[in-house]
ROKELUM-391128 format. One record per residue: residue number from 1; residue in one letter; chain; x, y, z of N, C-alpha, C in turn. Coordinates in steps of 0.001 Angstrom, whole numbers. Atoms other than C-alpha are relative to their C-alpha. Layout:
residues N
[NUM a A [X Y Z] [X Y Z] [X Y Z]]
...
end
This chain:
residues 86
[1 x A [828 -1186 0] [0 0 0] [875 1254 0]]
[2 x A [-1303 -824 -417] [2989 1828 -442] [-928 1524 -930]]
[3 x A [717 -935 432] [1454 5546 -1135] [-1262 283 -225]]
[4 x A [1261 393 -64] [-1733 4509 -170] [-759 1834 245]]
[5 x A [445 -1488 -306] [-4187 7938 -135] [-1449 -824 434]]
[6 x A [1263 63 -1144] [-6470 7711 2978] [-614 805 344]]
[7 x A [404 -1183 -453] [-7256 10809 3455] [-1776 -289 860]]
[8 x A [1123 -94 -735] [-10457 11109 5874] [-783 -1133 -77]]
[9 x A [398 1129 -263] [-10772 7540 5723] [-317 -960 1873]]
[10 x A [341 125 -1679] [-12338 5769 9056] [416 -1850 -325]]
[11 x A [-783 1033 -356] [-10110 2925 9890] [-52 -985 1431]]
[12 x A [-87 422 -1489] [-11289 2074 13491] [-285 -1319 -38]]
[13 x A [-247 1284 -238] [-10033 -1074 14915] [504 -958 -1201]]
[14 x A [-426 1043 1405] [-8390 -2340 11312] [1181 -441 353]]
[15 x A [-1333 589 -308] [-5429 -4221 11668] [933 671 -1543]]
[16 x A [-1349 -188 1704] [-2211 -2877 9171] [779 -360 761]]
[17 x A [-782 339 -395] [50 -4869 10932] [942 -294 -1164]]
[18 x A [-1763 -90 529] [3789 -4789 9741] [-351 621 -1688]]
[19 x A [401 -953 1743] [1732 -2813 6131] [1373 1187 -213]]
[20 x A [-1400 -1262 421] [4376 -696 4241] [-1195 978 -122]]
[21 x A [339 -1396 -13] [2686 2734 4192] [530 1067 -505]]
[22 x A [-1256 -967 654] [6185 4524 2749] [-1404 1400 -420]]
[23 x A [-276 -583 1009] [5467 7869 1616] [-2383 128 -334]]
[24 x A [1093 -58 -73] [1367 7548 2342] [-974 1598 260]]
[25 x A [739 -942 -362] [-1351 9897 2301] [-1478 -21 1098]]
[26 x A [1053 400 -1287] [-3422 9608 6018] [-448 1159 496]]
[27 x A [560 -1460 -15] [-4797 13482 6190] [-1359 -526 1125]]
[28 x A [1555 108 -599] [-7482 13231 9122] [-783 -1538 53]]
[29 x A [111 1657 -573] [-7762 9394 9363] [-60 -379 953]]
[30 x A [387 -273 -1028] [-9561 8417 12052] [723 -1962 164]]
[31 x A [-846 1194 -196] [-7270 5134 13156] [-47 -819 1659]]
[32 x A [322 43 -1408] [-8816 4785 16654] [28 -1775 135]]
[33 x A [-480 1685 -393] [-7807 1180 18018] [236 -834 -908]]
[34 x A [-836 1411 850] [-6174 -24 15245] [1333 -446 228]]
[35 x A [-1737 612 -458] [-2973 -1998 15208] [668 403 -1428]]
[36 x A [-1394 -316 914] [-347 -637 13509] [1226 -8 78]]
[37 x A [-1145 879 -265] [2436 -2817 14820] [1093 -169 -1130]]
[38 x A [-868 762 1200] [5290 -2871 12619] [-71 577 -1100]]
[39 x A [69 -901 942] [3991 -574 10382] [870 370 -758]]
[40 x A [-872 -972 561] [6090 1562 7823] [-670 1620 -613]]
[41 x A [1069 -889 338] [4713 4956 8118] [1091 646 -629]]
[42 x A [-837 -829 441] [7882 6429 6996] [-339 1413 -1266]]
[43 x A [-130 -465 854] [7745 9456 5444] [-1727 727 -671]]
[44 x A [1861 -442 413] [3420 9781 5354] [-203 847 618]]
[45 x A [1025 -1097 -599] [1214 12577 6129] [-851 -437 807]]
[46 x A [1087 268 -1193] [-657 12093 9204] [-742 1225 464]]
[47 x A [409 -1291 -197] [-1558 15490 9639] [-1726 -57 728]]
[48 x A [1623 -293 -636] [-4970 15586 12039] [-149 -1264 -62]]
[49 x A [679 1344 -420] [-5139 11897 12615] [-229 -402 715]]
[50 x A [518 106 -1289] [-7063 10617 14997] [778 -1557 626]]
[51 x A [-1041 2026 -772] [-4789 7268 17014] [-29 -165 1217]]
[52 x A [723 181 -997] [-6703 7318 19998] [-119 -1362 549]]
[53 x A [-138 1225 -422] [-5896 3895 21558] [687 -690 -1377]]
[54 x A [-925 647 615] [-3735 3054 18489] [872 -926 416]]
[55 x A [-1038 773 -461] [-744 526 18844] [575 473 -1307]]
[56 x A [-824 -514 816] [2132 2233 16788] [1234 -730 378]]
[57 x A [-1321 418 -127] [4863 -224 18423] [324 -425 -717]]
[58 x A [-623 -59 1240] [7283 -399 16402] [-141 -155 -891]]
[59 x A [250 -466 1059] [6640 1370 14084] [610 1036 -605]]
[60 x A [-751 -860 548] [8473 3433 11333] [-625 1384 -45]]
[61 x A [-15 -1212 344] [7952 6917 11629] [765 1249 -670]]
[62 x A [-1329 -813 637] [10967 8504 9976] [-745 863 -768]]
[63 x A [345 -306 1509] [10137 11479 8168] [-1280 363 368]]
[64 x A [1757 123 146] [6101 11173 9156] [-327 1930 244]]
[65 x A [-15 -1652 -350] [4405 14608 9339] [-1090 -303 1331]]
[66 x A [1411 819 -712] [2052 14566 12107] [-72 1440 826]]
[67 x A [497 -1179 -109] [1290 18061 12897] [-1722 -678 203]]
[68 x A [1038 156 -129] [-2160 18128 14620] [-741 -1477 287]]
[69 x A [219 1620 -91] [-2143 14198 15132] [-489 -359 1595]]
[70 x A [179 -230 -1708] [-4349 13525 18302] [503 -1130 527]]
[71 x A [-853 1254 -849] [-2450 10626 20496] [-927 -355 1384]]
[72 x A [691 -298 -1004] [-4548 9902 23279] [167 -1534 700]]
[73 x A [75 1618 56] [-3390 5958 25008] [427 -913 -1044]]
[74 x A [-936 436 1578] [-1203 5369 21876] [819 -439 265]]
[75 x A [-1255 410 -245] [1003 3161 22173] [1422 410 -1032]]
[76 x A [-1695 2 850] [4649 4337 20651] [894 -735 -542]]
[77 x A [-1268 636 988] [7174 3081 18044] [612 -553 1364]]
[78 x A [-622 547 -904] [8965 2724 21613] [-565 -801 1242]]
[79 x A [520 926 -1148] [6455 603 23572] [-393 1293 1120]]
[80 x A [748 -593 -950] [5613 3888 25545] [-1792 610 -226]]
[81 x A [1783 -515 676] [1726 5578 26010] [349 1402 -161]]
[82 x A [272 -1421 168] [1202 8826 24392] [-1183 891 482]]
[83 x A [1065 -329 -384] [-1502 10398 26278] [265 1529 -195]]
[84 x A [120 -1217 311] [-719 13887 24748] [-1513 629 -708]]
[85 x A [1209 -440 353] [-3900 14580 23127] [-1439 -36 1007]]
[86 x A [705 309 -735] [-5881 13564 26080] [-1158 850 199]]
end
């Protein structure tokens, strides 16, 4: 799905485990308890996405834009919780 365009797509609870993503378009994607373990977001627009109980461990973010990205119980690329958007 490499350059996949999601834009304001509602994703809650989908699994993209270990999905390449490179270089994706996720504008306002509402991603609320999905797993995105392993992911490769490298390099995508996340800009205003909602990852509200997400699982982002390890996961590639290199690069990602994520301006406005709400985090709320997110788990981190590093196994920690992001409860910044709370």
């Amino acid at each position: 799905m490499k350059g996949a365009i999601l834009n304001w797509a509602v994703l809650r609870m989908v699994s993209l485990r270990g999905s390449d993503l490179t270089d994706g378009k996720l504008i306002k994607v509402n991603l609320r308890k999905a797993d995105l373990t392993g992911a490769n977001l490298s390099r995508s627009n996340l800009s205003g996405a909602y990852l509200r109980e997400a699982n982002l461990c390890k996961a590639d973010l290199t690069g990602a834009i994520l301006i406005g990205t709400v985090f709320c119980a997110t788990i981190m690329p590093d196994g920690t919780t992001n409860n910044s958007g709370c």
